[in-house]
C-alpha positions as CSV (number, residue, x, y, z in Angstrom):
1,X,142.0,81.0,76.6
2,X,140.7,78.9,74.0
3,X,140.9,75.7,75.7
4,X,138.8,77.9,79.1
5,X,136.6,78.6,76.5
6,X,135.9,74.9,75.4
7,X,135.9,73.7,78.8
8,X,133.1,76.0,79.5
9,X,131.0,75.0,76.6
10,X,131.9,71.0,77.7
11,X,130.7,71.9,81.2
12,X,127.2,73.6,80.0
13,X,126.2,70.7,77.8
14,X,126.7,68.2,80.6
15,X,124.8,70.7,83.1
16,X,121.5,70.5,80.1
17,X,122.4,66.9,80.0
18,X,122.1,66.6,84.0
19,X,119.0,69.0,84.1
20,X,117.4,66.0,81.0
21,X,118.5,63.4,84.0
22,X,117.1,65.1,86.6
23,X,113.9,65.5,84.7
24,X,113.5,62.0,83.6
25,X,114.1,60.9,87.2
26,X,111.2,62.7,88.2
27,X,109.0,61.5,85.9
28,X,109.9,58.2,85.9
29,X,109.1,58.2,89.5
30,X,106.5,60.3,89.7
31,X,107.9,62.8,91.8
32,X,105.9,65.8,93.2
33,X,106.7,69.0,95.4
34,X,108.5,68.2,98.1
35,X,110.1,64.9,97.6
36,X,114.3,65.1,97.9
37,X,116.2,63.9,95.1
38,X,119.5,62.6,95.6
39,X,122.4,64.1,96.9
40,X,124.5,66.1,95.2
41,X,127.3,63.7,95.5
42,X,125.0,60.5,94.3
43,X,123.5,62.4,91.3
44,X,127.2,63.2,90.0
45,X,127.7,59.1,90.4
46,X,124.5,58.6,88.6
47,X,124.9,60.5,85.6
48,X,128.9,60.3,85.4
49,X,129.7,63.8,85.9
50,X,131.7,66.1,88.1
51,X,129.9,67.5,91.3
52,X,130.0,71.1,89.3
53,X,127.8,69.8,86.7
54,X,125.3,69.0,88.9
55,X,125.4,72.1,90.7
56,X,125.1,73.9,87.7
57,X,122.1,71.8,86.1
58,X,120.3,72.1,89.7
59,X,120.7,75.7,89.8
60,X,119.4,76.5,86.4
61,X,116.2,74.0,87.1
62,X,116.0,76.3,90.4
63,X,115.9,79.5,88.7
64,X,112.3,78.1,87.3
65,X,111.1,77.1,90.6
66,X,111.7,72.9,89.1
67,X,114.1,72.5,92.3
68,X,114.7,73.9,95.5
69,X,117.8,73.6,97.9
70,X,117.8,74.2,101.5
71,X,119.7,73.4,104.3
72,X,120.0,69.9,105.7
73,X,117.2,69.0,103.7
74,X,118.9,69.3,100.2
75,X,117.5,69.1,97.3
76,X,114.0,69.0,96.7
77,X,110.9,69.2,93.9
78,X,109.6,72.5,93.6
79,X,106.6,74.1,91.8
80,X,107.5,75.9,88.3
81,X,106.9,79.8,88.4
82,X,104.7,79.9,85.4
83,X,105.4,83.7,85.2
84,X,109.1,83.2,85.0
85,X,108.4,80.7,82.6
86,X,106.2,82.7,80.2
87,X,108.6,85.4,80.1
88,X,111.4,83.2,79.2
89,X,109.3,81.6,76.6
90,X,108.9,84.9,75.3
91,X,112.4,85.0,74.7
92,X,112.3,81.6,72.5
93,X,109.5,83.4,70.7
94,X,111.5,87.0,70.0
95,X,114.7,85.0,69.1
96,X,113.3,82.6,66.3
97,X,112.8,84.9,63.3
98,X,109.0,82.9,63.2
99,X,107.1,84.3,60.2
100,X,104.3,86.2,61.1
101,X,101.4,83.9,59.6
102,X,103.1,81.3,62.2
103,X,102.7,83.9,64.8
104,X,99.2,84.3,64.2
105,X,98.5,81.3,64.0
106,X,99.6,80.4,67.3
107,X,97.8,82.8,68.8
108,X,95.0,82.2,67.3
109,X,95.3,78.5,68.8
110,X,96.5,79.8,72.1
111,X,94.1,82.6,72.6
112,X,90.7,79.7,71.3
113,X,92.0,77.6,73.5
114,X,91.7,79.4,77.2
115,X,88.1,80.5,75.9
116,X,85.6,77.3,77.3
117,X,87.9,77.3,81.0
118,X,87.1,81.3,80.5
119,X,84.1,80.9,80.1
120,X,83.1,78.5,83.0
121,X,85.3,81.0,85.3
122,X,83.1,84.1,83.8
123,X,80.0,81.9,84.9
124,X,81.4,80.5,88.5
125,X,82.8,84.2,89.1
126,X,81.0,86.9,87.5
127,X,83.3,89.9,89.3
128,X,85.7,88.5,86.6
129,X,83.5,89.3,83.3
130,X,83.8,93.3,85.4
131,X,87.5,92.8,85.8
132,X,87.6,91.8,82.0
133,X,85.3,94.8,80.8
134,X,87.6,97.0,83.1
135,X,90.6,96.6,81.0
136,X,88.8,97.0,77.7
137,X,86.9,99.8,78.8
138,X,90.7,101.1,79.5
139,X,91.0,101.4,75.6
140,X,88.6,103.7,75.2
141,X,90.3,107.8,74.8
142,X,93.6,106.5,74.4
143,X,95.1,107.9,71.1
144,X,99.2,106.7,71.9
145,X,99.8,103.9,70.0
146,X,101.9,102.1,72.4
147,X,100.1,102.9,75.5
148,X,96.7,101.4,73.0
149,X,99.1,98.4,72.4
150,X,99.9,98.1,76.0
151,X,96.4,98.1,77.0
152,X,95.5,95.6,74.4
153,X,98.5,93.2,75.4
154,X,96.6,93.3,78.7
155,X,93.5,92.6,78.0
156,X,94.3,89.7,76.2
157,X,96.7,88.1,78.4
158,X,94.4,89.0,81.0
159,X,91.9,86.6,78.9
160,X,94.1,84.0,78.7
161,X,94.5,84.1,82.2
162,X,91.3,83.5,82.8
163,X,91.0,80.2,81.6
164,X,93.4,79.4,85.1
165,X,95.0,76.2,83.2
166,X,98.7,77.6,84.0
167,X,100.4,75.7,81.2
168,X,98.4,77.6,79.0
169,X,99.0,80.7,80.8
170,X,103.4,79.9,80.0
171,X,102.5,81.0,76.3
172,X,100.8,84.1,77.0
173,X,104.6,85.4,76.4
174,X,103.7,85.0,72.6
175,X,101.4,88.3,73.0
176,X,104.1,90.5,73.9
177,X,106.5,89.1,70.5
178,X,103.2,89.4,68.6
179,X,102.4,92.9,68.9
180,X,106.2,94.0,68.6
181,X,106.0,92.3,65.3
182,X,102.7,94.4,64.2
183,X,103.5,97.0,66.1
184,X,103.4,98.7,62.3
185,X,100.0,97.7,61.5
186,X,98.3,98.6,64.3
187,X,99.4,102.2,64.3
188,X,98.3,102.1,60.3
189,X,94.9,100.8,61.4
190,X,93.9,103.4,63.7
191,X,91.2,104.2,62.4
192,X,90.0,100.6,63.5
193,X,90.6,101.1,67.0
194,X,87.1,101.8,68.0
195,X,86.3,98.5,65.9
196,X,88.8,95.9,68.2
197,X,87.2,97.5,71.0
198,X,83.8,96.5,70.4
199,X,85.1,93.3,69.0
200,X,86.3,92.7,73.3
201,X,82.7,93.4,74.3
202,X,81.6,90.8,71.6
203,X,83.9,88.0,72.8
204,X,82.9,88.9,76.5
205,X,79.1,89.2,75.8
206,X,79.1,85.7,73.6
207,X,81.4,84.5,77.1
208,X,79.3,85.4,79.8
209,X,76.1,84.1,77.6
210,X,78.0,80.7,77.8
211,X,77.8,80.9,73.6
212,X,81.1,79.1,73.2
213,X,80.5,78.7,69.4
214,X,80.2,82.2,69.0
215,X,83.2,83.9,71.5
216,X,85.3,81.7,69.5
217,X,84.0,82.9,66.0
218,X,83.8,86.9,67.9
219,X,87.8,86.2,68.0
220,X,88.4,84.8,65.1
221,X,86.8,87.5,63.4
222,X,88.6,89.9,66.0
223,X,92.2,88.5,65.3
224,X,91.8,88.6,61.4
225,X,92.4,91.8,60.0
226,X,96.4,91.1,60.6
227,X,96.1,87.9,58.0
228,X,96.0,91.6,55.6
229,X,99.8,92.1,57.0
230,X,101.8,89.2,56.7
């Protein structure tokens, strides 16, 4: 049993160490969707590994949309699923015992970030400032604290989202940890509901005004009561 055990373990490292092959082979040749790598058979010659190495690396990169397989055509470059990808980064983010000012912190970065792509969407499409408004106004009456928390995740990934730059959109997975962690503290400041409400319509107003300077400073602001609960 022991030695099945080891030869599993041997056989996943290779499969990560095929999967860092495969990547580096697409980027060195700059690669894009739809062009076929090699065959399974070649790949296993390439990288000095057993055919079920491969298979196991390809399927893994598949499961994130890097690679797809199809009949008589093989194996080609896919397109990531950016959802997938953010929910598994969530899982990187709920598994490291980060400390909370970290947490923050990266949100802070993340959520600053998507606001001048937000804001040129907000300008170019202005039924998405409503769709925005929509889920704050959702906020309003609610007095469960995880359906308010819900609702809040929402909106914010929802904000994120807006910017449309995808890789950005991978981290919104962050949110989710973040508000587990201060789950807590947000029931304790209830009484300041009302307030991160109207701190939503702040960031959106300063947004749609094209006031860069200040949605990022309405955010801030917005995002620092928790520095009180680290």
């Amino acid at each position: 049993m022991r030695q099945t055990g080891d030869n599993h373990i041997r056989r996943a490292k290779l499969s990560e160490l095929v999967a860092a092959g495969i990547r580096d082979y697409i980027l060195d040749r700059s690669l894009g969707e739809g062009d076929r790598l090699p065959t399974e058979q070649r790949m296993a010659e390439m990288f000095g590994v057993s055919r079920v190495s491969v298979r196991e690396a390809t399927k893994a990169l598949s499961f994130l949309g890097i690679l797809r397989s199809a009949p008589r055509r093989g194996v080609t470059v896919g397109r990531v699923d950016m959802q997938r990808a953010a929910q598994y980064l969530g899982f990187h983010f709920a598994l490291n015992s980060y400390p909370r000012a970290q947490l923050l912190k990266t949100r802070i970065v993340i959520e600053t970030g998507a606001l001048p792509e937000a804001m040129e969407h907000i300008a170019a499409d202005p039924a998405l400032y409503g769709k925005l408004s929509a889920l704050n106004d959702r906020l309003e009456g609610i007095a469960d604290p995880d359906e308010f928390i819900a609702a809040d995740l929402s909106f914010h990934r929802a904000l994120i989202e807006s910017s449309g730059i995808e890789p950005l959109v991978a981290f919104s997975g962050l949110l989710e940890v973040f508000f587990r962690r201060f789950r807590q503290q947000v029931i304790d400041v209830r009484k300041h509901w009302a307030s991160g409400i109207r701190g939503h319509r702040l960031i959106l107003a300063a947004l749609r005004k094209r006031d860069l300077r200040r949605a990022e400073e309405r955010l801030r602001k917005h995002l620092a009561h928790y520095s009180g609960h680290l």
